[in-house]
VOPAGU-2260 file (C-alpha; in pm, 1 decimal, decimal comma):
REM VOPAGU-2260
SITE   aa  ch    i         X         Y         Z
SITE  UNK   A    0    1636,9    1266,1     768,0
SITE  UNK   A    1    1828,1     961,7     866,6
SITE  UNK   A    2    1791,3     728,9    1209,8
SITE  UNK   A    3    2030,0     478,9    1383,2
SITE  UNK   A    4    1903,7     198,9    1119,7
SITE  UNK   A    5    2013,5     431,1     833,8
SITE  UNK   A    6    1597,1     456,7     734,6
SITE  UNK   A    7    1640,3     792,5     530,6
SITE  UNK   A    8    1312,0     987,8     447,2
SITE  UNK   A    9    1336,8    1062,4      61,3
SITE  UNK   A   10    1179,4    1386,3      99,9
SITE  UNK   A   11    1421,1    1576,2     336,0
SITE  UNK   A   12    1771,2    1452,5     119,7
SITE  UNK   A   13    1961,3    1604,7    -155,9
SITE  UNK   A   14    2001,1    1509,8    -488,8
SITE  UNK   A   15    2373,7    1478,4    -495,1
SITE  UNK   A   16    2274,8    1156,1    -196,2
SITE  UNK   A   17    2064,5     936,7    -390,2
SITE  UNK   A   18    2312,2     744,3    -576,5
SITE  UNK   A   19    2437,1     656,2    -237,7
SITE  UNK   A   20    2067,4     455,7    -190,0
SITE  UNK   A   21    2118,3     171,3    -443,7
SITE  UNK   A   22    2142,6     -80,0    -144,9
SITE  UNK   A   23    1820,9      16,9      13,7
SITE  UNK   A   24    1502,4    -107,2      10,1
SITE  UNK   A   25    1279,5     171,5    -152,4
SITE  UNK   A   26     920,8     163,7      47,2
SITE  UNK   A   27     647,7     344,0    -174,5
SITE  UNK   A   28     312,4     408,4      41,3
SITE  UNK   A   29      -3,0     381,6    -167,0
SITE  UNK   A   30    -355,6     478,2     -70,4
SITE  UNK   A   31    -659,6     615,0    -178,5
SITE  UNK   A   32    -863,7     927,5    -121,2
SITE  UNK   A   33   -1216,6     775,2     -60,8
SITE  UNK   A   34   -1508,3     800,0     137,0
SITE  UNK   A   35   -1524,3     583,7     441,1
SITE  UNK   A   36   -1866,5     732,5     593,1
SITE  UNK   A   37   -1722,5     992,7     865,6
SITE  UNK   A   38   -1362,1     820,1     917,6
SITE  UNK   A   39   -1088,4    1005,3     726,7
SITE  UNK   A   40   -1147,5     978,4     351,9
SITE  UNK   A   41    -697,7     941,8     350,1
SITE  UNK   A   42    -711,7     608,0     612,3
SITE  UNK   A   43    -615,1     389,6     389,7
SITE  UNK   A   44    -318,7     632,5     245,8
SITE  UNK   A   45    -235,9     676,7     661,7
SITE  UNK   A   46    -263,5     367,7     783,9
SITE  UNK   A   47      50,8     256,4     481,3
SITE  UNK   A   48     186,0     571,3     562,3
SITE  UNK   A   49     235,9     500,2     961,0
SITE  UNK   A   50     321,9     116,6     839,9
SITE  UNK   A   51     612,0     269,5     608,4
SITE  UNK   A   52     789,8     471,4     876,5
SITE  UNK   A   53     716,0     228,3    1169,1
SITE  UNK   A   54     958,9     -14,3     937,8
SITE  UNK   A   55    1190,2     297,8     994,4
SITE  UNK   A   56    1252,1      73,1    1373,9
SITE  UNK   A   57    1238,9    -272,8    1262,3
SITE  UNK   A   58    1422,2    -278,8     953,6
SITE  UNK   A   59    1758,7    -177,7     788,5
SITE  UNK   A   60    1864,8      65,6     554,4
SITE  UNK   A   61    1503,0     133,2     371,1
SITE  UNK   A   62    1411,3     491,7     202,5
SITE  UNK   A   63    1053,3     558,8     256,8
SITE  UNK   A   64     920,2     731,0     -53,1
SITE  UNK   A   65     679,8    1008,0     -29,2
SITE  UNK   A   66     317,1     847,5      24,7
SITE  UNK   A   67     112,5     855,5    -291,2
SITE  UNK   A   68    -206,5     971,6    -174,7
SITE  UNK   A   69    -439,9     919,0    -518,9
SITE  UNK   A   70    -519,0     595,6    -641,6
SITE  UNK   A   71    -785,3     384,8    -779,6
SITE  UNK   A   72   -1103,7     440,3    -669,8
SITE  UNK   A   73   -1391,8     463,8    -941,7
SITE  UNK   A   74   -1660,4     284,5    -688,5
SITE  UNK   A   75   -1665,8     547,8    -489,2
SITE  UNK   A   76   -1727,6     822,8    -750,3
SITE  UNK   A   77   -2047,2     870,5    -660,6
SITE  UNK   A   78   -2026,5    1021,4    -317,9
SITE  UNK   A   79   -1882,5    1361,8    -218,5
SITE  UNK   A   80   -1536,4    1360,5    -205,7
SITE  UNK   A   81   -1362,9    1088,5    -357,6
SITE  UNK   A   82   -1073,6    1170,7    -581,2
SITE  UNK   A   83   -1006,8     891,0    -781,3
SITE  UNK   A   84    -771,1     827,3   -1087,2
SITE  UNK   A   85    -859,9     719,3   -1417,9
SITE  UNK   A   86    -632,1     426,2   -1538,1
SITE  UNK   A   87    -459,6     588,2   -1754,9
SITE  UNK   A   88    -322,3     843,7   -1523,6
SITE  UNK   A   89    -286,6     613,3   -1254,7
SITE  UNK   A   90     -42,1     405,9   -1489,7
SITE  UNK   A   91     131,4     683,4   -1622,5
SITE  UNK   A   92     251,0     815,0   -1247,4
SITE  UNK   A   93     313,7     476,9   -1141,2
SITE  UNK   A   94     533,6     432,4   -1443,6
SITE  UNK   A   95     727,4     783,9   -1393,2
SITE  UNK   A   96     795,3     698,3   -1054,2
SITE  UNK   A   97     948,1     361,2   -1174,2
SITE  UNK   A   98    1167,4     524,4   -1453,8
SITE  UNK   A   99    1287,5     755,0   -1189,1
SITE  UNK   A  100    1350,4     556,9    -942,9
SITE  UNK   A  101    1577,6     327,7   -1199,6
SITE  UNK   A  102    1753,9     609,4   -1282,0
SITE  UNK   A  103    1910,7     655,6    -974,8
SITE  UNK   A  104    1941,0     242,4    -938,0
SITE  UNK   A  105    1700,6     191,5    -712,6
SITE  UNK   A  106    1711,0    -161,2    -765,0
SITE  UNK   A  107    1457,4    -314,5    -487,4
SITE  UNK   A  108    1124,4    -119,0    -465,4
SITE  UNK   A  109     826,7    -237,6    -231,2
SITE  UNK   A  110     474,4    -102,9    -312,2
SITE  UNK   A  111     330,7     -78,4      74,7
SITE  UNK   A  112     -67,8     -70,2     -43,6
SITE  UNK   A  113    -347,8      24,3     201,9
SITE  UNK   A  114    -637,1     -18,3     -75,2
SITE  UNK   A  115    -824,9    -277,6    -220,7
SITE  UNK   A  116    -894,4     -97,8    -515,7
SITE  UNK   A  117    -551,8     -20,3    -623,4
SITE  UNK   A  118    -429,4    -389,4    -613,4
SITE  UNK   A  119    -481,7    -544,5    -944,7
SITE  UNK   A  120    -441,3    -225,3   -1159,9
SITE  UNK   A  121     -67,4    -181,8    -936,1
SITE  UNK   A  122      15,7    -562,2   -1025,3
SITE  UNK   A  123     -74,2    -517,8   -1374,6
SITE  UNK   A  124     129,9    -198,4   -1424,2
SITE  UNK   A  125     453,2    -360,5   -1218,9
SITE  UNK   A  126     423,1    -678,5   -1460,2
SITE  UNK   A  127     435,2    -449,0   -1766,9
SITE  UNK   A  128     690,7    -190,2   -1666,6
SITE  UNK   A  129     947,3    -469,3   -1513,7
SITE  UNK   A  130     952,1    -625,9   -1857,6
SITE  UNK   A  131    1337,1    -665,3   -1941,6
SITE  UNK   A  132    1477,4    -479,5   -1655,9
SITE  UNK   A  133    1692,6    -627,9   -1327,0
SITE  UNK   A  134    1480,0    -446,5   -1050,4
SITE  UNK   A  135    1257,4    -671,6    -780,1
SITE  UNK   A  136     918,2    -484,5    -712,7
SITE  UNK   A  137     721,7    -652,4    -419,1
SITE  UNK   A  138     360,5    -568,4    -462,5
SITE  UNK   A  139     279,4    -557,6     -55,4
SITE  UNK   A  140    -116,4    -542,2      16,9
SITE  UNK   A  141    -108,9    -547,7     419,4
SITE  UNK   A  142    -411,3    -687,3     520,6
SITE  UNK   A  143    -258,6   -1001,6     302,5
SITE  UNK   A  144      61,9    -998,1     522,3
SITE  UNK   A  145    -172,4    -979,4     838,8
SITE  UNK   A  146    -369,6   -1232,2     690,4
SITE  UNK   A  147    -684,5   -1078,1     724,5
SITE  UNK   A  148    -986,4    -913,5     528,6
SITE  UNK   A  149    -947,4    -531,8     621,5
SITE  UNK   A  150   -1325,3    -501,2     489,7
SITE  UNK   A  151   -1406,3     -95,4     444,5
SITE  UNK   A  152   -1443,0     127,0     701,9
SITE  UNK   A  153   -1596,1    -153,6     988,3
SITE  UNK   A  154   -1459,2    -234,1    1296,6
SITE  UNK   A  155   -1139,4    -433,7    1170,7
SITE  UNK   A  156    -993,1    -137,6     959,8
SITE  UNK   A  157   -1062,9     114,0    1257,8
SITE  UNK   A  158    -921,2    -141,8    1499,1
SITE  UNK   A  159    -574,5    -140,0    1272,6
SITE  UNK   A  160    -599,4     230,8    1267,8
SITE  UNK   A  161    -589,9     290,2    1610,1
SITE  UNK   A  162    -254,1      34,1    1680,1
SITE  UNK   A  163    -113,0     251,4    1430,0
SITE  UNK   A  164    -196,4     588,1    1681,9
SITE  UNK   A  165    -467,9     691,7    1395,5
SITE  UNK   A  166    -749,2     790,5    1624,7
SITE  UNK   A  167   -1095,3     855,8    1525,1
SITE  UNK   A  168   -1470,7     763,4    1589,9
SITE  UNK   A  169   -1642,4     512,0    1483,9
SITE  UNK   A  170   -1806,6     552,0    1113,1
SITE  UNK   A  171   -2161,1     577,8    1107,5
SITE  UNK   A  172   -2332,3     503,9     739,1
SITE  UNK   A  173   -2643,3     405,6     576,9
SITE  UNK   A  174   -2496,8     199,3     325,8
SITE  UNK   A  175   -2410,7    -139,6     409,8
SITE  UNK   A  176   -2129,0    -321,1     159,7
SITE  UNK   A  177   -2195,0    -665,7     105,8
SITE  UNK   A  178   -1908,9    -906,9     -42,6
SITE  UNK   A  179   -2043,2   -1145,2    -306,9
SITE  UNK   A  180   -1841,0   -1509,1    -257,6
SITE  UNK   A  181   -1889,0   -1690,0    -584,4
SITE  UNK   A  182   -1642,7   -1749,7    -918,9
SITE  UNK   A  183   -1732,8   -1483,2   -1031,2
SITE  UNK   A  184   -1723,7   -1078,8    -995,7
SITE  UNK   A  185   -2043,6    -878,0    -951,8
SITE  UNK   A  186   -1961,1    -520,7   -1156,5
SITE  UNK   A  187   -2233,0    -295,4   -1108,0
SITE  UNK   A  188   -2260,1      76,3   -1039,6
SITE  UNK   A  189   -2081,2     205,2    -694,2
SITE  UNK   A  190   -2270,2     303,2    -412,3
SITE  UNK   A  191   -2480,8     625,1    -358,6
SITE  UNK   A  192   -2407,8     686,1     -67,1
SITE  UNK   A  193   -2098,4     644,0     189,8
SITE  UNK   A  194   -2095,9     282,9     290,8
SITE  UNK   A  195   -1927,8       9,2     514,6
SITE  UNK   A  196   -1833,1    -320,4     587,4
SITE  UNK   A  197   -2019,6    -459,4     910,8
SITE  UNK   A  198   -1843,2    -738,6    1089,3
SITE  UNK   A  199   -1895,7    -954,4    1342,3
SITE  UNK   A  200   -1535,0   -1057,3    1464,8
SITE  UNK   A  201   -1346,1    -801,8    1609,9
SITE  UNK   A  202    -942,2    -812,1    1603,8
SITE  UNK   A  203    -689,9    -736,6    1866,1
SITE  UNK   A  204    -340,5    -676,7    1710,0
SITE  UNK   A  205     -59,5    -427,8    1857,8
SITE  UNK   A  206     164,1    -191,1    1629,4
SITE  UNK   A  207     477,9    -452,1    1732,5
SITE  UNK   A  208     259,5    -745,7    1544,0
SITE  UNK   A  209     174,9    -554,2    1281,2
SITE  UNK   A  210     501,7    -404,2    1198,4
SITE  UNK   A  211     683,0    -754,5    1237,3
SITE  UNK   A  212     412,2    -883,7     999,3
SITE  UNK   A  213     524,9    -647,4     739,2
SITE  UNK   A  214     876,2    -653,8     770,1
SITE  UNK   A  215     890,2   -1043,4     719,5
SITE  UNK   A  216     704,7   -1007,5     456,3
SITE  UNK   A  217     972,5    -766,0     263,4
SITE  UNK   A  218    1236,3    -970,9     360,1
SITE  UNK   A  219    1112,6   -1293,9     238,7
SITE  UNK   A  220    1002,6   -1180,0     -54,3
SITE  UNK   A  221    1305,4   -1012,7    -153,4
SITE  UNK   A  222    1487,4   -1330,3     -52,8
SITE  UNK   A  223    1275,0   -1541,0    -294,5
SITE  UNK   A  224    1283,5   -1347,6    -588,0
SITE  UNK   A  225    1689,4   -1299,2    -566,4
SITE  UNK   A  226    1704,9   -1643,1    -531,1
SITE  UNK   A  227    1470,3   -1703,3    -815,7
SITE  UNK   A  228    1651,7   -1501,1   -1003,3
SITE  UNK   A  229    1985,1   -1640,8    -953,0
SITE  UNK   A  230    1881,2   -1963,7   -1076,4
SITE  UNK   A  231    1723,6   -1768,3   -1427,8
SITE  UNK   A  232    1394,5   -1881,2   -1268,9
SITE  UNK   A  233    1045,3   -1720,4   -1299,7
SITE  UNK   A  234     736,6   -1694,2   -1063,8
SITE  UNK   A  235     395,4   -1568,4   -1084,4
């Protein structure tokens, strides 16, 4: 499937097209499947899903990838329904999908990531498996590029949710998430039960913002890194 700004959905061409792709951008959705009290346990996997195609009108030859539904989501085990990868596994797929991907010379690959959870696992995988190869990976949380804390579940994720057309009530829960701002990182066992972020500034933002946001993001950051590259820099 293919639009006026040659954005091809990966899913619907052949095999015998893909070698014609290594001038795209390659988008990769990434999610989670995770409680968030009664909103869909997949919102984070939809809301990079409907960011993803939405660059299908903003942006230039791109191939959105199948979104990748599982990710990392051990605090969450304990309540009904979470499906969450172990690291191992989550590496591994990650990894196939690279060596895939770079055998068909897919040579600029964005990770579009709608959860918390997955980031630093996803950054440390990328950093290992780009080890002596040409490729650029941007790791892409959005809430970063929209320069805001998404929280879990609480008004500022629903009110993203909804400019992206992904309708649904407002969460109720019992549990009440709590962010802990010193040096260091709290690790205890996950919640109980399902849970949220409660906070007190609301957001307005349109899809148009949002989807800008994004793209500029890609773009810059694919800009840097050739550039870094050309001049046999290195970044961190």
């Amino acid at each position: 499937m293919q639009n006026k700004n040659n954005c091809i959905d990966y899913k619907y061409i052949s095999s015998s097209k893909v070698k014609e792709l290594n001038n795209f951008i390659f988008i990769i959705p990434i999610g989670s499947i995770e409680q968030h009290c009664d909103a869909p346990m997949g919102l984070d996997s939809l809301i990079a899903e409907r960011i993803a195609y939405g660059l299908c009108g903003v942006m230039e030859n791109i191939v959105v990838m199948p979104t990748i539904y599982y990710g990392f989501s051990p605090e969450w085990n304990n309540v009904d329904g979470t499906i969450s990868l172990n690291i191992e596994t989550f590496s591994g797929f990650i990894k196939s999908i690279l060596d895939s991907l770079n055998k068909i010379n897919a040579k600029r690959i964005v990770f579009l990531n709608g959860h918390g959870g997955n980031s630093y696992i996803l950054e440390a995988v990328l950093r290992e498996w780009i080890n002596n190869k040409t490729n650029t990976i941007i790791l892409l949380n959005y809430w970063k590029a929209l320069g805001i804390n998404v929280g879990h579940s609480g008004s500022i994720e629903r009110s993203i949710a909804r400019a992206l057309g992904i309708q649904f009530e407002e969460s109720n829960c019992n549990g009440i998430i709590d962010f802990y701002n010193g040096a260091s990182k709290i690790i205890i066992n996950g919640p109980m039960i399902g849970s949220k972020t409660y906070e007190k500034d609301k957001i307005e933002i349109t899809q148009e913002e949002i989807l800008l946001k994004i793209k500029n993001e890609i773009i810059n950051g694919i800009n840097f890194a050739e550039k870094i590259k050309s001049n046999s820099m290195f970044v961190l």
